[in-house]
FIPAKOL-797387 format. One line per field, with one value per atom (N, C-alpha, C): x, y, z; residue number from 1; residue in three letters; atom name. Coordinates in steps of 0.1 Angstrom, whole numbers. Example, Ala and Ser with C-alpha at 12.3 -4.5 7.8 and 13.67 -1.06 7.14 Angstrom:
BEGIN
c1	[132 | 123 | 132 | 128 | 137 | 129]
c2	[-57 | -45 | -33 | -22 | -11 | 0]
c3	[78 | 78 | 78 | 71 | 71 | 79]
n	[1 | 1 | 1 | 2 | 2 | 2]
res	[ala | ala | ala | ser | ser | ser]
atom	[N | CA | C | N | CA | C]
This chain:
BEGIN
c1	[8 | 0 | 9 | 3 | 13 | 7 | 21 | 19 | 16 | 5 | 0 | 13 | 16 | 27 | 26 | 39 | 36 | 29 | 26 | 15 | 1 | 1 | -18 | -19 | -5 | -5 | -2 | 7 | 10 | 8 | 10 | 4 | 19 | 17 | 31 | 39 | 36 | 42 | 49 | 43 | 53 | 63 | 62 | 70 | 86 | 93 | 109 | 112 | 119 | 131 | 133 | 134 | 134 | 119 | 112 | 97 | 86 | 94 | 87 | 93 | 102 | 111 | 106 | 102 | 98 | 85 | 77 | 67 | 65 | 75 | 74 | 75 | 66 | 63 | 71 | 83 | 88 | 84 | 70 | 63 | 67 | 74 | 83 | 71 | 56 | 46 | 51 | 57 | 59 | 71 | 76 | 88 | 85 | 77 | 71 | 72 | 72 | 69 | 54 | 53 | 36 | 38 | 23 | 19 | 11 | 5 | -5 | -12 | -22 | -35 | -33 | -26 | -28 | -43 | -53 | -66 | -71 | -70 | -75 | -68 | -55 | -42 | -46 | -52 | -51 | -35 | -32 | -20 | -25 | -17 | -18 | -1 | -1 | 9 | 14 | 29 | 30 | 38 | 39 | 49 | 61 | 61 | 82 | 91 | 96 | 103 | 116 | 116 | 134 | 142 | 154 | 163 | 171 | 170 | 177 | 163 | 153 | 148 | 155 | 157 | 158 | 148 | 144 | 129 | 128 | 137 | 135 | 134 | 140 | 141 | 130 | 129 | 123 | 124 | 138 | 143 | 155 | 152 | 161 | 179 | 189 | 202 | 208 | 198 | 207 | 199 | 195 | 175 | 190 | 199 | 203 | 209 | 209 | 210 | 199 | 191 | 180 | 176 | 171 | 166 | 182 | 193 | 202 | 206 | 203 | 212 | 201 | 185 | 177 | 164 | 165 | 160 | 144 | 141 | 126 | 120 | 128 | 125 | 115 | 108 | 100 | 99 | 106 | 105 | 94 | 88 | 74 | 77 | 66 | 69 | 52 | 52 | 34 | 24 | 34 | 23 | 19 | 32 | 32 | 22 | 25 | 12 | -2 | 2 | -20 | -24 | -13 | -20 | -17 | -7 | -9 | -19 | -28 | -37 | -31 | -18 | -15 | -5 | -8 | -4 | -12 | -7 | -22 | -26 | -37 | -46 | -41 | -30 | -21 | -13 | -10 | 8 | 3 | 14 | 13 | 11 | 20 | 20 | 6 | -3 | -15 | -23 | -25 | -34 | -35 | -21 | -21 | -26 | -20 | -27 | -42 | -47 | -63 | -69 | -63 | -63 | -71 | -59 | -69 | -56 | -61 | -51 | -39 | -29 | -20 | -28 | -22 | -32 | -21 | -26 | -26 | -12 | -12 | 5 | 12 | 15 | 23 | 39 | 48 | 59 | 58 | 60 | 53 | 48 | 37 | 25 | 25 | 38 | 38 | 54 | 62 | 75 | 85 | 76 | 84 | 84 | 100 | 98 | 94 | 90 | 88 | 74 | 66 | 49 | 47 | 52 | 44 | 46 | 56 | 57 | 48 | 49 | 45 | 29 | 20 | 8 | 5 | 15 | 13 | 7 | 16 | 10 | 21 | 34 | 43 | 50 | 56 | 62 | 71 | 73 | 83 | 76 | 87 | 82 | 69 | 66 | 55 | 60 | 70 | 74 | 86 | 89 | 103 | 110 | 124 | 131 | 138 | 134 | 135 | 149 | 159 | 173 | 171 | 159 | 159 | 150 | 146 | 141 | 146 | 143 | 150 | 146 | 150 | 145 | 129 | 132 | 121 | 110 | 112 | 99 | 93 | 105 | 98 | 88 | 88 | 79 | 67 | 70 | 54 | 44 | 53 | 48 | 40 | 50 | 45 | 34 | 28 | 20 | 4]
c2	[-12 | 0 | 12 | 23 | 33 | 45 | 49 | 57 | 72 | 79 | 94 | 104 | 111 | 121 | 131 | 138 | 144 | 151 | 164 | 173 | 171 | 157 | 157 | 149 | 145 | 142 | 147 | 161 | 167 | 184 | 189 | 199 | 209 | 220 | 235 | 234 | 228 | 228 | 215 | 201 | 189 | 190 | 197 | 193 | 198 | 192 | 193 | 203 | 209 | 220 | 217 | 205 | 200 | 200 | 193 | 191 | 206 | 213 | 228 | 236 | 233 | 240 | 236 | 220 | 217 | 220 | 223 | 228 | 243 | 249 | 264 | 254 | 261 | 255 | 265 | 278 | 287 | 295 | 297 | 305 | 325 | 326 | 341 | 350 | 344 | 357 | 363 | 354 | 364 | 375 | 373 | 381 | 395 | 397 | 409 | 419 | 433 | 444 | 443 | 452 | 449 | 467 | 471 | 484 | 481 | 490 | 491 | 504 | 501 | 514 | 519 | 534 | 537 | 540 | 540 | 540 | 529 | 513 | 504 | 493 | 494 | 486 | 469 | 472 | 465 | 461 | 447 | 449 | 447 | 454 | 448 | 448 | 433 | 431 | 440 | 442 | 445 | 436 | 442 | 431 | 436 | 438 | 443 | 434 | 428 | 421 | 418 | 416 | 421 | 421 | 424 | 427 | 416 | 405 | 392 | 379 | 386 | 377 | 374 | 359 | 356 | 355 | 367 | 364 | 354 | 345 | 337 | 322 | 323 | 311 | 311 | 323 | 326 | 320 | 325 | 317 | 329 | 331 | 340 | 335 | 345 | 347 | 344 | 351 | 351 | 342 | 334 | 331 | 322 | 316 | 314 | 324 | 337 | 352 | 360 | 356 | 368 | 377 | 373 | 381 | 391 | 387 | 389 | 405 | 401 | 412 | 419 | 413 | 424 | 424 | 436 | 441 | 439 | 437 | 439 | 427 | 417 | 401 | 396 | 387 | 382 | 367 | 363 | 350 | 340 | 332 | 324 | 317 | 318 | 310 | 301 | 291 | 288 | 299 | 304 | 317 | 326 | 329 | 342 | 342 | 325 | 321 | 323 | 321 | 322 | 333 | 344 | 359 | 371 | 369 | 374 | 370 | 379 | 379 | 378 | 383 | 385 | 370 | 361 | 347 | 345 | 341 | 338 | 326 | 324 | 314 | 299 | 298 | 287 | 283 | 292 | 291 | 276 | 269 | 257 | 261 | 267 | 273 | 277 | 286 | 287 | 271 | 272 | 263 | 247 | 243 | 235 | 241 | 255 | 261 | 260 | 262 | 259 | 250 | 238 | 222 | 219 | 223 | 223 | 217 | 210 | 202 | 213 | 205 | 211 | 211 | 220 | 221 | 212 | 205 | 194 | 196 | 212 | 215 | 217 | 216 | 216 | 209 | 212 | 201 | 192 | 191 | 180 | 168 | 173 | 167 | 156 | 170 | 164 | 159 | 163 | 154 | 163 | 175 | 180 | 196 | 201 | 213 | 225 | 223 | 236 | 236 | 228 | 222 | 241 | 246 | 260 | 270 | 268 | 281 | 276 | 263 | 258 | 258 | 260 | 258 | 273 | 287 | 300 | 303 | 299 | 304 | 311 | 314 | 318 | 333 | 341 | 356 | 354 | 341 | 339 | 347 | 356 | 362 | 376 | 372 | 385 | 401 | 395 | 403 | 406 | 420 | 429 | 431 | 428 | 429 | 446 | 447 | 465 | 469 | 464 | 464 | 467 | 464 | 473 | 484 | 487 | 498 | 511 | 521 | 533 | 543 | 546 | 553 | 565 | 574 | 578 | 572 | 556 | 552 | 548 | 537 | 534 | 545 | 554 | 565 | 564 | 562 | 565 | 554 | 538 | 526 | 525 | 532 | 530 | 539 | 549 | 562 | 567]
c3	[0 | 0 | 0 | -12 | -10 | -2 | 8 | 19 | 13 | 14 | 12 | 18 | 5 | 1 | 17 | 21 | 36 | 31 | 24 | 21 | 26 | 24 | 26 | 38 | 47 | 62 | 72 | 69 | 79 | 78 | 87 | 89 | 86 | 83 | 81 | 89 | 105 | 116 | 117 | 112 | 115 | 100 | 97 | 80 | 86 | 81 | 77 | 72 | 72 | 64 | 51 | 45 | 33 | 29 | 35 | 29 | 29 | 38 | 37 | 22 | 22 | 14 | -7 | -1 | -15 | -16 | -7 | -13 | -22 | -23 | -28 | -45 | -51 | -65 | -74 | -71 | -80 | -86 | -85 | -93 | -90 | -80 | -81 | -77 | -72 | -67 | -55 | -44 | -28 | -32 | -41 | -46 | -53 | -54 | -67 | -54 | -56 | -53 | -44 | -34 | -32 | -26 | -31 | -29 | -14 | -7 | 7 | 5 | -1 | 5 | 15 | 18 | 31 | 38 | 30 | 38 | 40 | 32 | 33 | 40 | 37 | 42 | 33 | 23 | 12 | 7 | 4 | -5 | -18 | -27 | -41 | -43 | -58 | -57 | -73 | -74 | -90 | -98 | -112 | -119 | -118 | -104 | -102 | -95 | -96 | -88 | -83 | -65 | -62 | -73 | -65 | -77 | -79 | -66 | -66 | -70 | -79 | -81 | -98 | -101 | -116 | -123 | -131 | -137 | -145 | -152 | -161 | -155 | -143 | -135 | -129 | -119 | -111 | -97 | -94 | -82 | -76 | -64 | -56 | -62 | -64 | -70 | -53 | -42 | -32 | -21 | -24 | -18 | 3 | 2 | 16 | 23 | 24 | 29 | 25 | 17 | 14 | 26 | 38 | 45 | 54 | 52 | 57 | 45 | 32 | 22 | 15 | 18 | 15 | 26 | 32 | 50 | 43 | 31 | 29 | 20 | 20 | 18 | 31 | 30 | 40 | 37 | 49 | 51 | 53 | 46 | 51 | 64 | 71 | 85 | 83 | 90 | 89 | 96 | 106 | 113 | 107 | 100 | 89 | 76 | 72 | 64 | 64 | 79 | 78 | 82 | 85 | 84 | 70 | 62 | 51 | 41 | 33 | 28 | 13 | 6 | -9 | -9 | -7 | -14 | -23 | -32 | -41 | -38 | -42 | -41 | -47 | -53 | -61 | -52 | -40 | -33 | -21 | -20 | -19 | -5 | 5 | 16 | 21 | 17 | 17 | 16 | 4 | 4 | 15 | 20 | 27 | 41 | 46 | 58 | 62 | 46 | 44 | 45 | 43 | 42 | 28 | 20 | 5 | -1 | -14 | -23 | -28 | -31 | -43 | -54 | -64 | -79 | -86 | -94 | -105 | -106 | -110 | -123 | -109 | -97 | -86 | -93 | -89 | -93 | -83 | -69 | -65 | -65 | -72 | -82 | -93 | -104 | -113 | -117 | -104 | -108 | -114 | -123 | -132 | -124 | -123 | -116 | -126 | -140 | -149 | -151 | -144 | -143 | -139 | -130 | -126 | -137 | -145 | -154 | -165 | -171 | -187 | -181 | -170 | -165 | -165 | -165 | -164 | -151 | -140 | -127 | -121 | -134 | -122 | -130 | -124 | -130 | -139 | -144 | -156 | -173 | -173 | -186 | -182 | -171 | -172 | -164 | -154 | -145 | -150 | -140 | -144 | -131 | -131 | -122 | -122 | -110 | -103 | -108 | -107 | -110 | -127 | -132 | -150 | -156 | -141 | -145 | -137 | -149 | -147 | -135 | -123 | -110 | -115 | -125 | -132 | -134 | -140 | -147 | -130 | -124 | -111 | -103 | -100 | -97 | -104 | -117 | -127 | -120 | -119 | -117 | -106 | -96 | -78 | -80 | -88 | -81 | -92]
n	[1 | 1 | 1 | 2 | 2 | 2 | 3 | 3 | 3 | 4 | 4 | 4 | 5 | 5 | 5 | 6 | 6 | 6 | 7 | 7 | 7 | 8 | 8 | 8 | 9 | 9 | 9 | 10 | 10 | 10 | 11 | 11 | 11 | 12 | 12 | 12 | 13 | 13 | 13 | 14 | 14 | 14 | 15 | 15 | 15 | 16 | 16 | 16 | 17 | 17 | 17 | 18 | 18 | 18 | 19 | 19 | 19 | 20 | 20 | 20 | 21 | 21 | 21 | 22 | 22 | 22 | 23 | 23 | 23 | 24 | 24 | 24 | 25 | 25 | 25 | 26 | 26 | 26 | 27 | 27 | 27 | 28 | 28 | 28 | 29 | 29 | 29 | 30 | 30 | 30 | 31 | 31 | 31 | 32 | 32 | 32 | 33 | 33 | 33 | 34 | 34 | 34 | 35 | 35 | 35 | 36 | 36 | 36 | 37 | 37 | 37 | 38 | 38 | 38 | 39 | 39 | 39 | 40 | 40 | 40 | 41 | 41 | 41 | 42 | 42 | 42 | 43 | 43 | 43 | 44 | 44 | 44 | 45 | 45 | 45 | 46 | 46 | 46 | 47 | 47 | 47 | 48 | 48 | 48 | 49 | 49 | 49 | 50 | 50 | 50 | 51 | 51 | 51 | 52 | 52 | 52 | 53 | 53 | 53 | 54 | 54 | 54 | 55 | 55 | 55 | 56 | 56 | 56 | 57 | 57 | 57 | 58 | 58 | 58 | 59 | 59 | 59 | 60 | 60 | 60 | 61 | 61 | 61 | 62 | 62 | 62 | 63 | 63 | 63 | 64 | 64 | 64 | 65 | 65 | 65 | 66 | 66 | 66 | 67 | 67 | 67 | 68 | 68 | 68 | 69 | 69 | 69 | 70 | 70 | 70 | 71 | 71 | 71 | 72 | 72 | 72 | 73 | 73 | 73 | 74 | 74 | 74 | 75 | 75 | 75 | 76 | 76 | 76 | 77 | 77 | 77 | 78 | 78 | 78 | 79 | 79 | 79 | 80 | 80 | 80 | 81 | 81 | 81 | 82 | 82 | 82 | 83 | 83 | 83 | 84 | 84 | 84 | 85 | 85 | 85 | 86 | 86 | 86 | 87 | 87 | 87 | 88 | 88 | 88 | 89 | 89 | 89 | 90 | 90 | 90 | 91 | 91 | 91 | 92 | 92 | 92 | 93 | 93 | 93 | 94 | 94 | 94 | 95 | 95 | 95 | 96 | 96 | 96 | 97 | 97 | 97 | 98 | 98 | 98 | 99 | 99 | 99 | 100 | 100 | 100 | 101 | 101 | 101 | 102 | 102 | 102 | 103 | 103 | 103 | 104 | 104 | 104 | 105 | 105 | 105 | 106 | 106 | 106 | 107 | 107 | 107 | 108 | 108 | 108 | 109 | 109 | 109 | 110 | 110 | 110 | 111 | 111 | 111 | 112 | 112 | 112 | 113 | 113 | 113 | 114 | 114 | 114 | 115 | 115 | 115 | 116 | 116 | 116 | 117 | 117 | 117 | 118 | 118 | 118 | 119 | 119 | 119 | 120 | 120 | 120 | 121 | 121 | 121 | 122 | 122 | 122 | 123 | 123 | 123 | 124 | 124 | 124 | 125 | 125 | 125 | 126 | 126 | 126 | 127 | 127 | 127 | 128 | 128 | 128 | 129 | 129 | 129 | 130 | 130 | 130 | 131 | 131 | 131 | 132 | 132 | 132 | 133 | 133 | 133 | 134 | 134 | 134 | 135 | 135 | 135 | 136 | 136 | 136 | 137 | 137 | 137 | 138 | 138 | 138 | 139 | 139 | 139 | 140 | 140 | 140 | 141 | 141 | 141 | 142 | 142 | 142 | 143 | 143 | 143]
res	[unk | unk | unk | unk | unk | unk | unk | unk | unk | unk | unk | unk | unk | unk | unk | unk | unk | unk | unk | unk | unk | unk | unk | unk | unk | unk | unk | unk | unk | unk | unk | unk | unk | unk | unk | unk | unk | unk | unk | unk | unk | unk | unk | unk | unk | unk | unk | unk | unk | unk | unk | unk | unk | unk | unk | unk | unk | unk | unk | unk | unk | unk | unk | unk | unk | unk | unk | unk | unk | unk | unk | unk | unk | unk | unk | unk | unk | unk | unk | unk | unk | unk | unk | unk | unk | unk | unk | unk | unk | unk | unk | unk | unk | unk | unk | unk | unk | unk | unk | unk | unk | unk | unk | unk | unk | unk | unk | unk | unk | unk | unk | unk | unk | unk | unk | unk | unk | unk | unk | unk | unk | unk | unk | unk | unk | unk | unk | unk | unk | unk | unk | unk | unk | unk | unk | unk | unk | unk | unk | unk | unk | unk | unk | unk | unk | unk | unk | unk | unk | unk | unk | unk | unk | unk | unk | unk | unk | unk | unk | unk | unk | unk | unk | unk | unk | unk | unk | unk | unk | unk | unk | unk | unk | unk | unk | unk | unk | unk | unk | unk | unk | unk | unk | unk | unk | unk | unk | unk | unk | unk | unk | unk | unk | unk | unk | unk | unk | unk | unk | unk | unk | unk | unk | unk | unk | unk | unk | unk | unk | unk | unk | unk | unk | unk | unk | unk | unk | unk | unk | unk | unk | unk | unk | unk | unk | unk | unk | unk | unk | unk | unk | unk | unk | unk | unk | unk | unk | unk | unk | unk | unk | unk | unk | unk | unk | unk | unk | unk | unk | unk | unk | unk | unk | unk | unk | unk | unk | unk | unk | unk | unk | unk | unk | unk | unk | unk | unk | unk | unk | unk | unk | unk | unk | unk | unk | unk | unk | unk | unk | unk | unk | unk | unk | unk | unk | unk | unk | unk | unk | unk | unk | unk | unk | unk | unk | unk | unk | unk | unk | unk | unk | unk | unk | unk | unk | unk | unk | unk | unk | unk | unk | unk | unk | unk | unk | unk | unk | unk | unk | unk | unk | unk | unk | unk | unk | unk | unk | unk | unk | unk | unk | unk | unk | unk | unk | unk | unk | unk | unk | unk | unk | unk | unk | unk | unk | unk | unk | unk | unk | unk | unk | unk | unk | unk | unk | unk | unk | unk | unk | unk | unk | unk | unk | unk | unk | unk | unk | unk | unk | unk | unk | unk | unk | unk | unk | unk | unk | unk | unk | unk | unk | unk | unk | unk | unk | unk | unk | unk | unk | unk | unk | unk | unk | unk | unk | unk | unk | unk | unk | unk | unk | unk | unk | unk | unk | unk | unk | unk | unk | unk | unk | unk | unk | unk | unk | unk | unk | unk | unk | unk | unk | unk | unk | unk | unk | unk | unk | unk | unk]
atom	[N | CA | C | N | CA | C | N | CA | C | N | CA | C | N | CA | C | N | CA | C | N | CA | C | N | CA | C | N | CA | C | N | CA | C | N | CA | C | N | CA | C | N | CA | C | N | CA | C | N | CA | C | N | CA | C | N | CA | C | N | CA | C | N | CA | C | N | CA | C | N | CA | C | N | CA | C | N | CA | C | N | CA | C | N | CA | C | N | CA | C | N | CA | C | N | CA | C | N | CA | C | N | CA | C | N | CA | C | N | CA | C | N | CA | C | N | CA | C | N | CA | C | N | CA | C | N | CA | C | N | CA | C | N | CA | C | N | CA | C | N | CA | C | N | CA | C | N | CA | C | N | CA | C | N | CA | C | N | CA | C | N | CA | C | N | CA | C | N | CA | C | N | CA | C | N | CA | C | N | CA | C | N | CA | C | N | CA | C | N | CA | C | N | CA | C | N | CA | C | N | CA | C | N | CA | C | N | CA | C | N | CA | C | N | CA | C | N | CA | C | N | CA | C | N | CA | C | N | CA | C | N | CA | C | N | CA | C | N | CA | C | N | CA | C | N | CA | C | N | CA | C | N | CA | C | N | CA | C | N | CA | C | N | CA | C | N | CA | C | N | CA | C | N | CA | C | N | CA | C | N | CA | C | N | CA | C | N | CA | C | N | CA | C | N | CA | C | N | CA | C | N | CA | C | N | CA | C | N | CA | C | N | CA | C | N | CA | C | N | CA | C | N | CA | C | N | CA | C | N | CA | C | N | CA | C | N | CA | C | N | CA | C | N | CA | C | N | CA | C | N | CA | C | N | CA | C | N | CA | C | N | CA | C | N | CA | C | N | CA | C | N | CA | C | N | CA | C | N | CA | C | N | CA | C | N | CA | C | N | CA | C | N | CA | C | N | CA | C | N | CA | C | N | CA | C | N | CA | C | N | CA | C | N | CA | C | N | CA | C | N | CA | C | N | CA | C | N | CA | C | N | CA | C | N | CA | C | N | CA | C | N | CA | C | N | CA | C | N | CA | C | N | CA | C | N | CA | C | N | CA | C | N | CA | C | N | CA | C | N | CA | C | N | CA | C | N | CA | C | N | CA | C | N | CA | C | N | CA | C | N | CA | C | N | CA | C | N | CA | C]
């Protein structure tokens, strides 16, 4: 009999450092830029992304110091998870917090780690790394 994958047995909190770690599916959304309504304290996210994000990969350049070499990286924690609101609805993190499946194209899932980009759930190709845009336009973008 085959034993049910940890995802659908354990909770954010019993998982491993490795099995936490493989859940992030690559898709480069917690990485983007995010705006805050100062009246609503809404986030929205943009297509900007750190400067140590690889938009093609879509995988942190510096991702074991990140929080160390950029002061405005944010580390997932499971606590952290279940009170930020701008995960999307796809992020494996989330959705296990919820007690809801992985989606189909997960690499996980499907074995294959390019399942998140060839499925179009991830900033590969759509998003722009801050580091290429000119301090000018950034302004136009944020306002």
């Amino acid at each position: 009999m085959k034993e049910d994958p940890f995802w659908k047995t354990k909770t954010l909190e019993e998982m491993t450092a490795a099995e936490w770690e493989s859940l992030c599916d690559g898709c480069g959304i917690c990485c983007l830029e995010k705006l805050e309504d100062p009246d609503t304290g809404e986030i929205e996210l943009t297509a900007i992304s750190c400067e140590f994000m690889d938009t093609g990969s879509c995988r942190c350049l510096v991702y074991e110091s990140r929080t160390f070499i950029n002061a405005n990286c944010i580390e997932l924690t499971p606590g952290l998870v279940r009170q930020i609101q701008w995960l999307p609805d796809t992020c494996a993190y989330r959705r296990i917090a919820e007690q809801k499946s992985l989606p189909a194209w997960h690499p996980l899932v499907t074995g294959n780690p390019l399942s998140v980009h060839k499925s179009g759930n991830s900033i590969r190709f759509k998003a722009i790394s801050i580091k290429d845009i000119h301090p000018a336009d950034l302004a136009n973008r944020f306002h």
